[in-house]
C-alpha positions as CSV (number, residue, x, y, z in Angstrom):
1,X,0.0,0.0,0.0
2,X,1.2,3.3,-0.9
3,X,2.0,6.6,1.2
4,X,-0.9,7.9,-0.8
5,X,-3.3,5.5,0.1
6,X,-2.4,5.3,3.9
7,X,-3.1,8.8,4.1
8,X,-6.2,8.6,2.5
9,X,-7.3,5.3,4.8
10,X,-6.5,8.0,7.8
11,X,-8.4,10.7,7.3
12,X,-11.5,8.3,6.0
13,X,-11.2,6.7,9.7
14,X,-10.6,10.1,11.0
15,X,-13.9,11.2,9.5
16,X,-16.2,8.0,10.2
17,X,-15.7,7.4,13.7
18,X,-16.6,10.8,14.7
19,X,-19.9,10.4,16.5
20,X,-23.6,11.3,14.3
21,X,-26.6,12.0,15.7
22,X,-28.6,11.4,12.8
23,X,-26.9,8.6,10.7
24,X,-24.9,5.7,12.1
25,X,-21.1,5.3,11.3
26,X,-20.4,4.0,7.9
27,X,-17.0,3.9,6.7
28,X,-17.1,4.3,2.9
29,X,-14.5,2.4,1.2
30,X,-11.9,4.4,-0.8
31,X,-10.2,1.8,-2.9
32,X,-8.5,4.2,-5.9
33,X,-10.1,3.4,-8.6
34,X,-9.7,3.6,-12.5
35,X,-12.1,6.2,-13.1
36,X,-9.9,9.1,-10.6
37,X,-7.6,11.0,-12.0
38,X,-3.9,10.8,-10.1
39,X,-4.2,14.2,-9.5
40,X,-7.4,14.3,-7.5
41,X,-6.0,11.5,-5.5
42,X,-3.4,13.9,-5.1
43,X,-5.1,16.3,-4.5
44,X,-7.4,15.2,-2.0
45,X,-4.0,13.5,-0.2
46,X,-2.6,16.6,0.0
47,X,-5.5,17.9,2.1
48,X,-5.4,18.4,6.0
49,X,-8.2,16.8,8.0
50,X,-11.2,19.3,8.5
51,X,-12.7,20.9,11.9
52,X,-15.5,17.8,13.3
53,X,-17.2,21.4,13.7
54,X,-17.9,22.2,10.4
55,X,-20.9,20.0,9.1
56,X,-21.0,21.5,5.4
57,X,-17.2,20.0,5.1
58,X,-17.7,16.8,7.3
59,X,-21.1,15.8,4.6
60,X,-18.7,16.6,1.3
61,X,-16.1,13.6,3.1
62,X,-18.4,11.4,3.2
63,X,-19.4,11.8,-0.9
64,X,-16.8,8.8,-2.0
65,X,-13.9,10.3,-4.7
66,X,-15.2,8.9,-7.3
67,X,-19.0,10.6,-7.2
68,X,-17.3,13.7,-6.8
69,X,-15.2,13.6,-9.8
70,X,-18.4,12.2,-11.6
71,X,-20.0,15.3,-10.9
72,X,-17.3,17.7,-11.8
73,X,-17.6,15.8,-14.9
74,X,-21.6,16.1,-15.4
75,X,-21.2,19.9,-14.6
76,X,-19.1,20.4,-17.6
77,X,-20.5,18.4,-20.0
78,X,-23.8,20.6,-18.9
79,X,-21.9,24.0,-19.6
80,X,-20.8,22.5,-22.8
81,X,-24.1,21.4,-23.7
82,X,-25.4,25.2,-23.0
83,X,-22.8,26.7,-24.8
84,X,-23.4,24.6,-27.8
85,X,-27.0,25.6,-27.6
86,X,-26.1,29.3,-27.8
87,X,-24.5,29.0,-30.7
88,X,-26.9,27.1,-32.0
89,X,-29.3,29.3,-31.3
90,X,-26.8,32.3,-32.5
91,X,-26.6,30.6,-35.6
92,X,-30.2,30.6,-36.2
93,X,-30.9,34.1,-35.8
94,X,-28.3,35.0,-38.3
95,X,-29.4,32.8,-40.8
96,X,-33.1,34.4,-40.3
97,X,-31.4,37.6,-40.9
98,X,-29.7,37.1,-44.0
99,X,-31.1,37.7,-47.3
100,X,-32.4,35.1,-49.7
101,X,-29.8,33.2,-51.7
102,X,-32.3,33.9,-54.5
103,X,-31.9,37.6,-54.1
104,X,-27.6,36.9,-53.3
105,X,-27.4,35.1,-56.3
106,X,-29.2,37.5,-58.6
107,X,-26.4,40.0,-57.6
108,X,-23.0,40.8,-57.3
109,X,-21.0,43.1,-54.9
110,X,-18.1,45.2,-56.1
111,X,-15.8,45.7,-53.3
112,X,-14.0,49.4,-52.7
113,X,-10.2,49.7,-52.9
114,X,-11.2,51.2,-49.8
115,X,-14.2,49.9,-48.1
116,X,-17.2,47.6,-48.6
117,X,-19.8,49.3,-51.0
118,X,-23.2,50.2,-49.3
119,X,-24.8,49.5,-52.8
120,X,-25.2,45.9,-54.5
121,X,-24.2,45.5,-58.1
122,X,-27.5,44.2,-60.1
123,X,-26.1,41.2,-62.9
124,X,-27.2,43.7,-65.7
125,X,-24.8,46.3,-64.4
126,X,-22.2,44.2,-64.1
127,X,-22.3,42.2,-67.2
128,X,-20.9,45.5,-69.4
129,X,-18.0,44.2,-68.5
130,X,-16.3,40.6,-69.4
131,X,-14.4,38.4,-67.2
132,X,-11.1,40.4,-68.2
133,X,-13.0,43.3,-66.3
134,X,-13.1,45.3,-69.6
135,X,-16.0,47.0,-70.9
136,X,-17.9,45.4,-74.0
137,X,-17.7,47.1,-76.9
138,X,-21.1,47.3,-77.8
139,X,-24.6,46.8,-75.6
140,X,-26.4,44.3,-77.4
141,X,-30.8,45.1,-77.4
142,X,-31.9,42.7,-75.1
143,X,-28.9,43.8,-72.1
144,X,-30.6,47.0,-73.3
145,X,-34.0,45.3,-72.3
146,X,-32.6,43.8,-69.4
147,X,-31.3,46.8,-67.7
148,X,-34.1,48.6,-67.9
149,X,-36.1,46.9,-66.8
150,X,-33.9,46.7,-63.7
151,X,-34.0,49.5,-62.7
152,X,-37.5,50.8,-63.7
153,X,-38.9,47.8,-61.4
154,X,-42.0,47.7,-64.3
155,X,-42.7,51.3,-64.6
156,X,-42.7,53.1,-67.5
157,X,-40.4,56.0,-67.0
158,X,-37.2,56.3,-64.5
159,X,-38.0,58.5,-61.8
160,X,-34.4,60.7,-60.4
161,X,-33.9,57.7,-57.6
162,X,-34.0,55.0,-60.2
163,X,-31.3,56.9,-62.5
164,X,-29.2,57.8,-59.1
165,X,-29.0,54.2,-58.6
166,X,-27.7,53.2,-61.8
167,X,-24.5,55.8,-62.1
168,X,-24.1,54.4,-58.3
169,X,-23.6,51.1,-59.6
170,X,-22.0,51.9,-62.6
171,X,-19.3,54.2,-60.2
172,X,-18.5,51.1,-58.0
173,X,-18.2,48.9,-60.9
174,X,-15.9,51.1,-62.6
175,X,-13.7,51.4,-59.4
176,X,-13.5,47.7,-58.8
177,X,-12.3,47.0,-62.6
178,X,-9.8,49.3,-62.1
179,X,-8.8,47.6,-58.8
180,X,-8.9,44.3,-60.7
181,X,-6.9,45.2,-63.5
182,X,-4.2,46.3,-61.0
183,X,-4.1,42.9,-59.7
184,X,-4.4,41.0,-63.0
185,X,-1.2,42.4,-64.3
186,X,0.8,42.1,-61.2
187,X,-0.1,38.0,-61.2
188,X,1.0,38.6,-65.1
189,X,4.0,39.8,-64.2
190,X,4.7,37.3,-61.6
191,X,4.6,34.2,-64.4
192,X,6.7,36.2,-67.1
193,X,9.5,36.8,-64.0
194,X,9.4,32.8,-63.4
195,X,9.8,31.8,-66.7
196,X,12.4,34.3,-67.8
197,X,14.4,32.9,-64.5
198,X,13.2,29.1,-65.6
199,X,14.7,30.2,-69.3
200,X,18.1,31.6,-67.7
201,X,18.8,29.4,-64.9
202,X,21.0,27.4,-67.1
203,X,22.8,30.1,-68.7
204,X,26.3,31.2,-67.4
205,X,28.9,30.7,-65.6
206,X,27.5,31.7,-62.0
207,X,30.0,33.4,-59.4
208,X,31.5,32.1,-56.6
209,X,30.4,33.1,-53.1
210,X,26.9,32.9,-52.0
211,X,26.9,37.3,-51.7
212,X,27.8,37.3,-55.2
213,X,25.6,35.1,-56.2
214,X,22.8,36.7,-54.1
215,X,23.8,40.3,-55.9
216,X,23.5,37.8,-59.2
217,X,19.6,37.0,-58.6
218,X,18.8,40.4,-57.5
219,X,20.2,41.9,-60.6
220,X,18.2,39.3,-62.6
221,X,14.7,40.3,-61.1
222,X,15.5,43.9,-61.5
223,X,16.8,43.1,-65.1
224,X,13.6,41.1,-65.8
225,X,11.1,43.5,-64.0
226,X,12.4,46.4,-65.9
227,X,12.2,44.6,-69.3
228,X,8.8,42.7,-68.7
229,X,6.7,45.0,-70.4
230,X,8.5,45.6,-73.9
231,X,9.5,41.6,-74.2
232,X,5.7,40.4,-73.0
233,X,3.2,42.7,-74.2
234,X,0.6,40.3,-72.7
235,X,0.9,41.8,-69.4
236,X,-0.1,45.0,-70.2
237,X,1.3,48.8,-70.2
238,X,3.4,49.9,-67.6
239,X,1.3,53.1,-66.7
240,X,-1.7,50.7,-65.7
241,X,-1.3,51.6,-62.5
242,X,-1.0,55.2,-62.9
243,X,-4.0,55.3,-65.2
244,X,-6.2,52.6,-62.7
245,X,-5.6,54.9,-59.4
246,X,-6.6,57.9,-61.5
247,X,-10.2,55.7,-62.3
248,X,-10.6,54.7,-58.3
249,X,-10.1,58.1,-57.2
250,X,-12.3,59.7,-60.1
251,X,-15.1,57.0,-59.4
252,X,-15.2,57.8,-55.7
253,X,-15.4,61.9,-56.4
254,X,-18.9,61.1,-58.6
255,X,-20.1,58.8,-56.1
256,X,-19.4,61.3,-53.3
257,X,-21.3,64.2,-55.3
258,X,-24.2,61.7,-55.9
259,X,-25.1,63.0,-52.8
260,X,-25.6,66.3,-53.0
261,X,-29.4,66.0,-55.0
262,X,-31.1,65.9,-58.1
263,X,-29.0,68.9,-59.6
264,X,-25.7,66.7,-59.9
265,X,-28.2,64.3,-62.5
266,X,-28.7,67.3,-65.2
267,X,-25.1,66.5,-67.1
268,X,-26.7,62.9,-67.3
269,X,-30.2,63.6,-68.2
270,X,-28.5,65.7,-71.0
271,X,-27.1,62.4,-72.3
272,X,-30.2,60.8,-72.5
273,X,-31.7,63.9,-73.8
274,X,-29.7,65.5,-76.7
275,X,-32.0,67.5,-78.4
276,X,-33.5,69.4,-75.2
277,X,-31.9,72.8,-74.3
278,X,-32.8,72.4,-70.7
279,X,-33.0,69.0,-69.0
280,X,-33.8,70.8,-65.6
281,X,-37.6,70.1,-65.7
282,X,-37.6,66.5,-67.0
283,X,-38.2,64.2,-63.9
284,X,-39.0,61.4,-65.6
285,X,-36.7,59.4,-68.5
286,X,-38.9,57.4,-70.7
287,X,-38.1,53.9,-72.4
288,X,-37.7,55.0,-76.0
289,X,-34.4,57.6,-75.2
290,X,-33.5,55.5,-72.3
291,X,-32.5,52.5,-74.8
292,X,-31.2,54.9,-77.6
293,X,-28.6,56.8,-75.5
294,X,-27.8,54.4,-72.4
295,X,-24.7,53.6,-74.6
296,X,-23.4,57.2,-75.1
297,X,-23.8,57.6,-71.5
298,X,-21.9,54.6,-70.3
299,X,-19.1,56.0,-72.9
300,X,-19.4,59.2,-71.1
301,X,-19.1,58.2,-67.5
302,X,-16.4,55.9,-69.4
303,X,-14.2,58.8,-70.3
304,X,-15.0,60.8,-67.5
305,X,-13.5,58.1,-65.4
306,X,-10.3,57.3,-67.5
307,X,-12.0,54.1,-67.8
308,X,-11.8,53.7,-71.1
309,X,-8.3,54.1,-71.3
310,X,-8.0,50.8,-69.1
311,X,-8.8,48.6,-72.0
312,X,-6.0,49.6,-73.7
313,X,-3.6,49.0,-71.0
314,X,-5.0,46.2,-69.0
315,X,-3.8,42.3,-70.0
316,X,-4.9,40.4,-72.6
317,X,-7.6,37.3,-71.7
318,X,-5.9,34.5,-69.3
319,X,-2.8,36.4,-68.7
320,X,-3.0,36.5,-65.3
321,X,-2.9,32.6,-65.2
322,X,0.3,32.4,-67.0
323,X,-1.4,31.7,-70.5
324,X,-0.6,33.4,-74.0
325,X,2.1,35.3,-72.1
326,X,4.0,35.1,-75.7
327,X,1.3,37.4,-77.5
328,X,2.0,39.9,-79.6
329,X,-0.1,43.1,-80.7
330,X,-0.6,41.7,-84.4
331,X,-0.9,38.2,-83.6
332,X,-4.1,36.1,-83.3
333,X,-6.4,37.4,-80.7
334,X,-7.1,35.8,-77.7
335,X,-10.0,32.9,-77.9
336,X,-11.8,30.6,-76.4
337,X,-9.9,27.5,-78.1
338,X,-7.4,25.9,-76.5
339,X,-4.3,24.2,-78.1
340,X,-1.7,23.0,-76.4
341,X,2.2,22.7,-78.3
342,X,5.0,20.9,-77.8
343,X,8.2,21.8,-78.8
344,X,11.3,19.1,-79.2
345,X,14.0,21.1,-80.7
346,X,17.5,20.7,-81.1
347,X,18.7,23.4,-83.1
348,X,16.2,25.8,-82.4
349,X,16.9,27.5,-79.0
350,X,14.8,30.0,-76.5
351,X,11.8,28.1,-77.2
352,X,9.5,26.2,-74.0
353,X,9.1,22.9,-73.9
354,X,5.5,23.3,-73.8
355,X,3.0,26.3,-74.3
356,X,-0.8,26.8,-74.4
357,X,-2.6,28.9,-76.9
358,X,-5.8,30.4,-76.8
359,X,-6.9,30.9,-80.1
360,X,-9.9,32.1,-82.2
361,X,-12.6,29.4,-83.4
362,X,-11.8,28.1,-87.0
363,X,-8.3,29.1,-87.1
364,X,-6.5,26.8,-89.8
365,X,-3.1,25.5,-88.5
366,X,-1.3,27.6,-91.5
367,X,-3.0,31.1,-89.8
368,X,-1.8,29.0,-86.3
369,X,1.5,28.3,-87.4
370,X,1.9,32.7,-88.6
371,X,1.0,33.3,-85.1
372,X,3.3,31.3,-83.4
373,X,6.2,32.6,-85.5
374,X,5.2,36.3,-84.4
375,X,5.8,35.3,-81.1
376,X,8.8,33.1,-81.4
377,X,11.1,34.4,-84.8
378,X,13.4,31.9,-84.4
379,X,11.4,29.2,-85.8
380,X,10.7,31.1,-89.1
381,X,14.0,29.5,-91.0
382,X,13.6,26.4,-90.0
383,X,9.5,25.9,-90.6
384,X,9.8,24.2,-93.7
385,X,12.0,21.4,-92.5
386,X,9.8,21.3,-89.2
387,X,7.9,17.8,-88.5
388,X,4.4,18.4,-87.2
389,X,2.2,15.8,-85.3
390,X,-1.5,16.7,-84.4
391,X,-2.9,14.7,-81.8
392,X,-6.2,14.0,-80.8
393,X,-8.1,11.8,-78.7
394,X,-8.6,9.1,-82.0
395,X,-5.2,9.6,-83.8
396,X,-2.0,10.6,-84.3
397,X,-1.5,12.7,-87.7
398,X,1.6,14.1,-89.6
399,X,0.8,17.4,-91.1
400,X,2.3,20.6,-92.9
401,X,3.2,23.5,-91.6
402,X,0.6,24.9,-94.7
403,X,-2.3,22.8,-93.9
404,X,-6.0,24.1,-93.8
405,X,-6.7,21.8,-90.9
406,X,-9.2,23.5,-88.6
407,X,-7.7,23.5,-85.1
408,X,-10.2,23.0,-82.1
409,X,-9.6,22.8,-78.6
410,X,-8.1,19.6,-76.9
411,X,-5.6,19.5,-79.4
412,X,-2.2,18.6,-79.5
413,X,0.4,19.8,-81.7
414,X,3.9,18.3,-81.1
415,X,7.1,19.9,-83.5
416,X,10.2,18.5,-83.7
417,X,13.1,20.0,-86.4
């Protein structure tokens, strides 16, 4: 028998033979147990022997070890059980708050450089841009259609509210693209810097000693960051930023005088109404010059903003995921069919080992094969000689660098000289 346990059998004696009046001396057992912790046998070890005075203490002795520590246990498994039910109940409440996933889904919220906007996008608004962020060129009729009957809610006219709303909208659209286009080209940049260092990492005769060769890498980024925009035109202009700030700040100045009343909407109203002198008595815009000169006045709140000079300056399509970084101005546009090359040269150097194209629909592997010479010159003398396999999920074919064949995405075209 431990020290532990003689200590424990003492003060249990201690505590039972002191005379009752109500109950007749039991002495509890206080075999230890697998279900007490060592440190509330410790604990309670460790303990002097209580007053015989003090009933309170003298009933809590008699409890045996192990139903105490049973209901130390039940008490926290209740406070856990509460606590769950809070948030539970927490939970619920919020959910009840929220708006519909109906109404959540029918919109989209352009967030502020800044701060949160107080106003959600509607989908109309925010499809008159594209998933590069940059403004369609035209407004087909029935986004026309759709818009207005946005914002009219079924009326026939636009009331001042309903036409406050939409340059709202329209403002915090315009600041996010800008925002976005700012972040599109820096993720641009990033994949051009990796594969110029993938490209050069070979090359040389590195120095010895690791400062050198630290003042080596550093040189390299600086090299490549300065030279990014003239070698990869794919990533955009190098004022983008300049020319993106100046469209958050401008954006943020309308919405700010948005505020001030009707009389800020008379430069707009003149928009939609070119062949009135004074626009200061029309309250209400009606359908027919609504749908005629919405798109001179998205142009005009485009150029106020600078935002139409972003379109210009901003990456092309899928830059930002490392894709058609090799584009050139006069080369193919970018498209939604994908090609995938392979190149196995020996000869020909500074070309990838692999590349994907985005390309136009029905582009012939002769107009393909122009395109990929803009971007890579080197291949030029040696086309002629070049031996081209297409691959696709059925065959394997051998084909000319002049063929007609229509390309299509999930192709493969591997090119060895």
């Amino acid at each position: 028998m431990s020290v532990d346990d003689e200590k424990l059998l003492d003060a249990g004696e201690t505590t039972t033979n002191k005379p009752s009046s109500s109950k007749p001396n039991v002495k509890p057992s206080f075999k230890p147990t697998s279900t007490v912790p060592p440190s509330e046998s410790k604990k309670a070890s460790s303990k002097p022997p209580s007053d015989s005075h003090a009933p309170s203490k003298e009933k809590s002795k008699k409890l045996p070890l192990r139903t105490a520590y049973q209901f130390t246990k039940q008490n926290a498994s209740a406070k856990r059980e509460a606590s769950n039910l809070e948030l539970e109940k927490g939970a619920s409440a919020k959910s009840a708050t929220s708006p519909p996933s109906e109404a959540a889904r029918s919109c989209k919220r352009r967030n502020s450089p800044t701060k949160k906007p107080s106003v959600l996008i509607s989908k109309e608004m925010a499809d008159l841009v594209d998933d590069a962020f940059l403004l369609q060129q035209e407004i087909p009729p029935e986004h026309l259609e759709r818009v207005w009957n946005t914002f009219s809610e079924g009326n026939e006219y636009l009331a001042d509210d309903d036409l406050e709303l939409l340059i709202k909208e329209f403002m915090i659209l315009g600041r996010e693209a800008a925002r976005r286009q700012i972040a599109r080209q820096q993720k641009a940049v990033r994949h051009c810097t990796k594969k110029q260092k993938m490209a050069r990492q070979d090359t040389g005769v590195p120095k010895s000693g690791i400062e050198e060769a630290t003042e080596d890498k550093k040189d390299l980024e600086s090299e490549i960051l300065n030279e990014v925009h003239q070698k990869f035109p794919a990533v955009g202009r190098r004022e983008l930023c300049t020319e993106a700030g100046k469209t958050a700040v401008k954006c943020s100045q309308i919405l700010a005088r948005l505020t001030r009343g009707g009389a800020f909407l008379i430069p707009f109203k003149q928009i939609l109404y070119p062949e009135l002198d004074d626009v200061s008595e029309v309250e209400q815009i009606d359908k027919k010059h609504f749908v005629e000169y919405f798109p001179q006045l998205v142009y005009s709140l485009s150029s106020d903003t600078n935002l139409d000079k972003l379109s210009n300056l901003a990456p092309i399509r899928h830059a930002s995921s490392g894709i058609n970084l090799n584009w050139r101005p006069n080369s193919l546009p970018v498209g939604p069919v994908r090609v995938k090359c392979e190149f196995e040269f020996g000869e020909i150097e500074g070309v990838p080992e692999a590349e994907e194209f985005n390309i136009p629909e029905n582009t012939a592997l002769v107009t393909f094969m122009e395109h990929l010479i803009q971007c890579y010159p080197q291949i030029e003398d040696g086309k002629e000689d070049l031996e081209i396999q297409l691959v696709t999920a059925d065959a394997i074919t051998c084909v000319d660098a002049d063929s007609e064949t229509i390309l299509y995405s999930g192709v493969e075209l591997l090119m060895m000289d």
